[in-house]
C-alpha positions in Angstrom: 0.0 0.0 0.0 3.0 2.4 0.6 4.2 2.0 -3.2 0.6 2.7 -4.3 0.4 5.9 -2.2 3.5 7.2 -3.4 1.9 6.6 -6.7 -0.9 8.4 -6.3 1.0 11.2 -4.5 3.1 11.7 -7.4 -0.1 11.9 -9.8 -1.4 14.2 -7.2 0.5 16.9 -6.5 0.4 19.1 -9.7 0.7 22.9 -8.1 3.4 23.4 -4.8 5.6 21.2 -2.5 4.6 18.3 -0.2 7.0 16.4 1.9 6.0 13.0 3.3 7.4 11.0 6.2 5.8 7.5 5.9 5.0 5.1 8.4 8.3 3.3 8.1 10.4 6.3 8.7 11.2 6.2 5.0 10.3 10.2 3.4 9.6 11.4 -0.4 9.1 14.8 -2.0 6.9 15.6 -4.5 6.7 18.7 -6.1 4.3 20.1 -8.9 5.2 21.7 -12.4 3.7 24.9 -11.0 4.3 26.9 -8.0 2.3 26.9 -5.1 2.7 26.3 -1.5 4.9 24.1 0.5 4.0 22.1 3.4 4.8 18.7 5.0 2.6 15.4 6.4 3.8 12.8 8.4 1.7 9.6 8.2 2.1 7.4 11.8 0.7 4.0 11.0 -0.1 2.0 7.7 -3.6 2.1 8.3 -3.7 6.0 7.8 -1.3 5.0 4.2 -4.4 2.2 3.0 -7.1 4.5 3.9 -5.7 7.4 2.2 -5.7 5.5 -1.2 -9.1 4.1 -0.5 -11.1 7.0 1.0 -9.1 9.9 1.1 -11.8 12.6 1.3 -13.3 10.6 4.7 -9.6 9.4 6.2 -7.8 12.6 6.1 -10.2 13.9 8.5 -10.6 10.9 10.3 -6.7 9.9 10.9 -6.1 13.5 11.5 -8.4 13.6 14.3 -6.9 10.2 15.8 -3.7 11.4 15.5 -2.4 9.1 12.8 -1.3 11.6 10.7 -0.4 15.3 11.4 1.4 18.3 9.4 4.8 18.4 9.7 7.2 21.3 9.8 4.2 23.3 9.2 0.7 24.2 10.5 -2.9 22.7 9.2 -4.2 25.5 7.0 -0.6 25.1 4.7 -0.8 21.2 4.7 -4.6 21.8 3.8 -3.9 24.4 1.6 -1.5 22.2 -0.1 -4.0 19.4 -0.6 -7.2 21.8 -1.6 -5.2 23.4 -3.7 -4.6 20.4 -6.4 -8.1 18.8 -5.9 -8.6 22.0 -7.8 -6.0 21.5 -10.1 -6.4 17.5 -11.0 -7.3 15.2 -7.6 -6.4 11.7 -8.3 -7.6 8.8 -10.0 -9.1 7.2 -6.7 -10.6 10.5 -5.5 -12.2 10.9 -9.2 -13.9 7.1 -8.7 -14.8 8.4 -5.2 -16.3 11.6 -6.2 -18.7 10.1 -9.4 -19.7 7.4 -6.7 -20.7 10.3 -4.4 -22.4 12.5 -7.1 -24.3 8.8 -8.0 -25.4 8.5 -4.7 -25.8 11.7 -3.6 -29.9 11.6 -4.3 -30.3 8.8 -0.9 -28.2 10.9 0.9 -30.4 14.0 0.2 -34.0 12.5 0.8 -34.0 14.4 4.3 -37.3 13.3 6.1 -39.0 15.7 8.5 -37.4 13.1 11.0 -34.2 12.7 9.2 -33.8 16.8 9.1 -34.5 17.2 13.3 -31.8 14.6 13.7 -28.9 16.2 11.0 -30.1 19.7 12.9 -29.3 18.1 16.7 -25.6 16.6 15.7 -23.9 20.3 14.8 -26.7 22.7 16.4 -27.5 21.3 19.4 -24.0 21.3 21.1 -23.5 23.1 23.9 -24.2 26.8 23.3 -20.8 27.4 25.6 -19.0 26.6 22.8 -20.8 28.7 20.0 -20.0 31.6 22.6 -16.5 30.8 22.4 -15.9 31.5 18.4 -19.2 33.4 17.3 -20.3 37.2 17.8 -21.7 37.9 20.9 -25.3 38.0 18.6 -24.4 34.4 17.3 -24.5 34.6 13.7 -23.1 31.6 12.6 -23.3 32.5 8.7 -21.5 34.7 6.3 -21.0 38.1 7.6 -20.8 41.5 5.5 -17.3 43.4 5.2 -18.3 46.4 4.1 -14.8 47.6 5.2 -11.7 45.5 5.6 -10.9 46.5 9.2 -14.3 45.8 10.8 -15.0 43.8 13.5 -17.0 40.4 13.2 -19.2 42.0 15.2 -19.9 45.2 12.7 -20.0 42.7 9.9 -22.3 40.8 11.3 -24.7 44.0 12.3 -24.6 45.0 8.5 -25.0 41.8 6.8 -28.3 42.1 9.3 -29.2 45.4 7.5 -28.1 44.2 4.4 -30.7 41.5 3.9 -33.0 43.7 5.6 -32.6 46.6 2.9 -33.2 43.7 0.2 -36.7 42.9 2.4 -37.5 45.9 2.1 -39.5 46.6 5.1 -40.9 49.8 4.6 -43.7 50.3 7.1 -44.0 49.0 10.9 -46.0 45.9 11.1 -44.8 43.5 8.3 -45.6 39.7 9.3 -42.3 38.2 8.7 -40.9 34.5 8.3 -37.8 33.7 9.2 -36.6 30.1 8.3 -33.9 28.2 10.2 -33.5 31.3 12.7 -31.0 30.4 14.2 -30.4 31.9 18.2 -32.8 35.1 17.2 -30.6 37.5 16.5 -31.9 38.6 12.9 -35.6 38.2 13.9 -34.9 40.2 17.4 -32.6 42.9 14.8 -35.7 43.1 12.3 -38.1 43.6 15.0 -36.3 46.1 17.2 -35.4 48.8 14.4 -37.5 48.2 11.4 -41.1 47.2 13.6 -41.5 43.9 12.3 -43.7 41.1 13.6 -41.6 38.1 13.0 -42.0 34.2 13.3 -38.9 32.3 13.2 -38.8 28.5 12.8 -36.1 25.8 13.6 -35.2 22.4 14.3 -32.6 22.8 16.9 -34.3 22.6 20.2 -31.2 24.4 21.9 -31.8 27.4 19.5 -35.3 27.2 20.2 -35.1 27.4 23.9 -32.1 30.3 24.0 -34.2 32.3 21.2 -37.4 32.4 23.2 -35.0 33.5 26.3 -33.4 36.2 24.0 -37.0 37.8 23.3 -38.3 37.7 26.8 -35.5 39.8 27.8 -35.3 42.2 24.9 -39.5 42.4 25.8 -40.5 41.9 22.3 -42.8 38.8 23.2 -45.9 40.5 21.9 -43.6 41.1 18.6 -41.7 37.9 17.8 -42.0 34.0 18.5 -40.5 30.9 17.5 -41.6 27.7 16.8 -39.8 24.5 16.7 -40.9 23.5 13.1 -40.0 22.8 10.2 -40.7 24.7 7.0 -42.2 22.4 5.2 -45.1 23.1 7.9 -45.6 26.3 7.2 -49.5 26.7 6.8 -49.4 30.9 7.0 -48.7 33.6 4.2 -46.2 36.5 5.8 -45.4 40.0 4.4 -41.4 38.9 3.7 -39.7 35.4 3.9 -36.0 35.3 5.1 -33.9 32.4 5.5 -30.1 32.3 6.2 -27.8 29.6 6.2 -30.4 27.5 6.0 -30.7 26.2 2.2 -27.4 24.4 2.4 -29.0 22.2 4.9 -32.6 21.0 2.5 -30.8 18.4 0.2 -30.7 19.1 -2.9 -33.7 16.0 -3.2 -35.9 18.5 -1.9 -34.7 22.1 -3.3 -38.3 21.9 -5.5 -40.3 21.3 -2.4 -38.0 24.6 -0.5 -38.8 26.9 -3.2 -42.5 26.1 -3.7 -43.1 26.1 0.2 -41.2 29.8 0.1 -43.7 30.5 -2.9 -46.6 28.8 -0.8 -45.5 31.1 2.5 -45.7 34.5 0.4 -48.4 36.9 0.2 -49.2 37.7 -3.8 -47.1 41.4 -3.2 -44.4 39.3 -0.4 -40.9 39.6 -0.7 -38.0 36.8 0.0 -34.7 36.9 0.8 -32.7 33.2 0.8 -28.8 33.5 1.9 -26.9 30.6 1.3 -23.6 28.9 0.6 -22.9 27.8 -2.8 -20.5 26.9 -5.5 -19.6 28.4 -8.2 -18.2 25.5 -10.3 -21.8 23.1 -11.1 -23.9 20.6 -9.1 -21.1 18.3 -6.9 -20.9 16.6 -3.8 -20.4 17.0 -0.6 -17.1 16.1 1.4 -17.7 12.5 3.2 -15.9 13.8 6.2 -18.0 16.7 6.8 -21.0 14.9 6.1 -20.5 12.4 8.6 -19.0 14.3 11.1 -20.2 18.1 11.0 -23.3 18.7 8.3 -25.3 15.4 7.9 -27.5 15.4 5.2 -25.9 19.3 4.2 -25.0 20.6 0.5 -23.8 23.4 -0.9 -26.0 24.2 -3.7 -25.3 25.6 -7.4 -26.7 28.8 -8.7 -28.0 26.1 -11.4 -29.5 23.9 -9.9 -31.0 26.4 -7.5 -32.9 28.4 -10.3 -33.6 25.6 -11.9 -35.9 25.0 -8.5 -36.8 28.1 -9.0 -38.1 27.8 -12.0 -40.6 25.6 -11.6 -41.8 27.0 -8.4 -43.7 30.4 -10.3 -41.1 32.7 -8.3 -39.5 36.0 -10.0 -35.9 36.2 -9.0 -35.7 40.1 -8.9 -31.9 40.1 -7.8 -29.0 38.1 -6.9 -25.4 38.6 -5.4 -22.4 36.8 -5.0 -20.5 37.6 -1.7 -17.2 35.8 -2.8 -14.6 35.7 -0.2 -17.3 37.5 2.6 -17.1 33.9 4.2 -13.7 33.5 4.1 -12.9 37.0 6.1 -15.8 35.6 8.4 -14.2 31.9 9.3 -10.9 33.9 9.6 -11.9 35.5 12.9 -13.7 32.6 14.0 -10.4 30.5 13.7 -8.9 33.2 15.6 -11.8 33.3 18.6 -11.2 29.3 18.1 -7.5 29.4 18.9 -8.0 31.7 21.4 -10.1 29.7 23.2 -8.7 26.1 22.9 -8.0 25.5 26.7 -11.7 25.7 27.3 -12.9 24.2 24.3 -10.8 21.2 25.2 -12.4 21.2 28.5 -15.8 21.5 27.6 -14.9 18.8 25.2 -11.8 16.9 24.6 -8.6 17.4 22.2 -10.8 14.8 19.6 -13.4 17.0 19.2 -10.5 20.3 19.0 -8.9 18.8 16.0 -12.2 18.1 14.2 -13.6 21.5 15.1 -10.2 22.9 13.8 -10.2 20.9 10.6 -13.5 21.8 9.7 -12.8 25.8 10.4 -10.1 25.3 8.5 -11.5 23.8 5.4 -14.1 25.9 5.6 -12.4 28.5 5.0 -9.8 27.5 2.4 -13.4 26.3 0.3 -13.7 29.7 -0.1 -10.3 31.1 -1.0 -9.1 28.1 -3.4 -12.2 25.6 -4.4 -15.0 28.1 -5.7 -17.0 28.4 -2.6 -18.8 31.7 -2.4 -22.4 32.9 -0.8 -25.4 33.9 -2.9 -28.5 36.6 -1.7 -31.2 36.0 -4.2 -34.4 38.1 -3.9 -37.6 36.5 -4.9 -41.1 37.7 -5.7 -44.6 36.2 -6.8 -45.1 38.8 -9.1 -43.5 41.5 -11.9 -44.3 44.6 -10.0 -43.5 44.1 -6.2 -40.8 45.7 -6.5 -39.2 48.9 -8.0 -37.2 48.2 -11.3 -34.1 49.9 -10.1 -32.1 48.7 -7.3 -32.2 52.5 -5.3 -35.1 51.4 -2.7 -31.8 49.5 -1.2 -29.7 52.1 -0.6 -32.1 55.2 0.1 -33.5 53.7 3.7 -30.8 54.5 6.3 -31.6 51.9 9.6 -31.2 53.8 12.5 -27.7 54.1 13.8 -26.3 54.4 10.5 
């Protein structure tokens, strides 16, 4: 197995530098015809060496996080780097049979039941909100955050990717019934109700964001205002002014991305307006990484503008306006690495070093998705009919939210 890894590691690495230390002490360099990064990886046992050629996309993250394998001479993001960098540029053979067997099965994987859904939504949501304190804002907005300015703080990012989405809703009078799906710990609903007088219903699955959002409202005083519901979207049996959803799409399968967009349709007045944030890619439909499905976003995807308007489409909704926030992610990750790192020594204590490295690896990944492998965000704005809106994108920029 060690002759057939060197193999593949020589068909591998196309772009930069990777030093290897095997698990018999022996060590190899391979280098790539084009520049790039440098980095090192020692592999401890031969298990790590056979699973590499047989899974690699699961066993990286699985050895790494047993501690048979580890960087070397370098930290994780350049040994990542390294490695993310030519699955871009060529993968392998093995990863290529991996990846078409993935994208074959990816519709069973997708087919997430109301039952299947409250379970994927427990394994990453429902950990103990000490640790989402540790790395997020102190509003908890775990999704992409809005850099108006290179030197903000997460925390003014955060703020104005709030009033960002809420300029696209374009809630223009007090008293506009909103639904917000997948809402997270509150803090948009609370933000939309406080300063633009909206009467908001959010919906989730995690039962720990359910409980410390209906906290958050009793002691802003906005109960007569805003509620949630531990529900899922898909029953929904209201129409409301605006529909917002956040971070939310990556998580329907892409099985049920028709079903998504005609319940947002279903969940719209005739003159409503929606707002859906998401992840996405920017290359086509693909699959996601075994690793992180298994071990951080069951039953998650990151969809393709594609394949998303293509559920669009048949759902009888107007997209009115899209954006692509490019690297708006990766600025975000970046200070919740460093919030992360900051905070090991009580992470590892509310946890242990295990769950560190897998947190670590996935921050870490995440991130580099969206600097090297085509990850980006997408805001699309839909309507049920032609005239909801005004045909120029002013409306947007005229309202200034208070504070501004």
């Amino acid at each position: 197995m060690r002759k057939l890894l060197d193999f593949v590691l020589r068909k591998f690495i196309q772009a930069g530098t990777l030093h290897v230390t095997f698990s018999d002490g022996s060590q190899c360099v391979y280098r790539g015809g084009e520049k790039g990064p440098e980095a090192g990886l020692i592999l401890k046992t031969s298990q790590a060496e056979k699973a590499l050629v047989l899974n690699s996309g699961l066993a990286f993250g699985e050895k790494y996080m047993s501690g048979e394998l580890a960087p070397q001479g370098c930290d994780l993001e350049t040994l990542m780097r390294v490695l993310m960098t030519n699955i871009v540029k060529q993968g392998h053979v093995f990863e290529e049979i991996e990846d078409r067997l993935r994208y074959i099965t990816r519709p069973l994987k997708s087919l997430n039941s109301l039952k299947k859904s409250r379970r994927n939504v427990a394994h990453h949501y429902d950990l103990n909100g000490r640790l989402y304190d540790l790395f997020l804002d102190k509003d908890r907005q775990y999704s992409c955050a809005y850099f108006q300015r290179d030197d903000m703080t997460l925390e003014e990012a955060q703020l104005a990717k709030k009033h960002h989405i809420a300029a696209k809703l374009k809630l223009d009078r007090p008293g506009l019934e909103v639904l917000d799906i997948g809402s997270g710990w509150g803090g948009l609903a609370i933000t939309l109700a406080k300063e633009y007088g909206a009467r908001v219903v959010g919906i989730t699955l995690s039962r720990e964001q359910w409980e410390t959002s209906r906290q958050r409202v009793k002691e802003e005083g906005l109960e007569g205002q805003v509620r949630f519901e531990l529900m899922d979207y898909r029953n929904v049996r209201h129409q409301f002014d605006r529909v917002v959803s956040v971070g939310m799409f990556e998580h329907v399968g892409g099985a049920q991305f028709q079903r998504y967009f005609q319940g947002v349709h279903d969940c719209l007045k005739p003159d409503g307006v929606a707002v859906i944030h998401s992840i996405g890619r920017m290359d086509g439909p693909g699959t996601t990484n075994p690793w992180l499905q298994k071990y951080i976003f069951p039953g998650g995807y990151s969809p393709s503008l594609s394949e998303t308007f293509a559920a669009v489409e048949k759902s009888g909704l107007w997209v009115t306006d899209c954006e692509i926030l490019r690297l708006h992610y990766a600025m975000t990750i970046a200070e919740w690495r460093k919030r992360f790192d900051a905070n090991k020594a009580a992470i590892t204590d509310l946890y242990d070093e295990r769950f560190v490295r897998m947190f670590e690896l996935y921050l870490i990944g995440s991130e580099l998705a969206f600097r090297v492998q085509g990850h980006m965000n997408f805001q699309i704005q839909l309507t049920r009919a032609v005239d909801t809106l005004p045909i120029t994108r002013n409306y947007m920029f005229e309202r200034k939210h208070k504070g501004s």
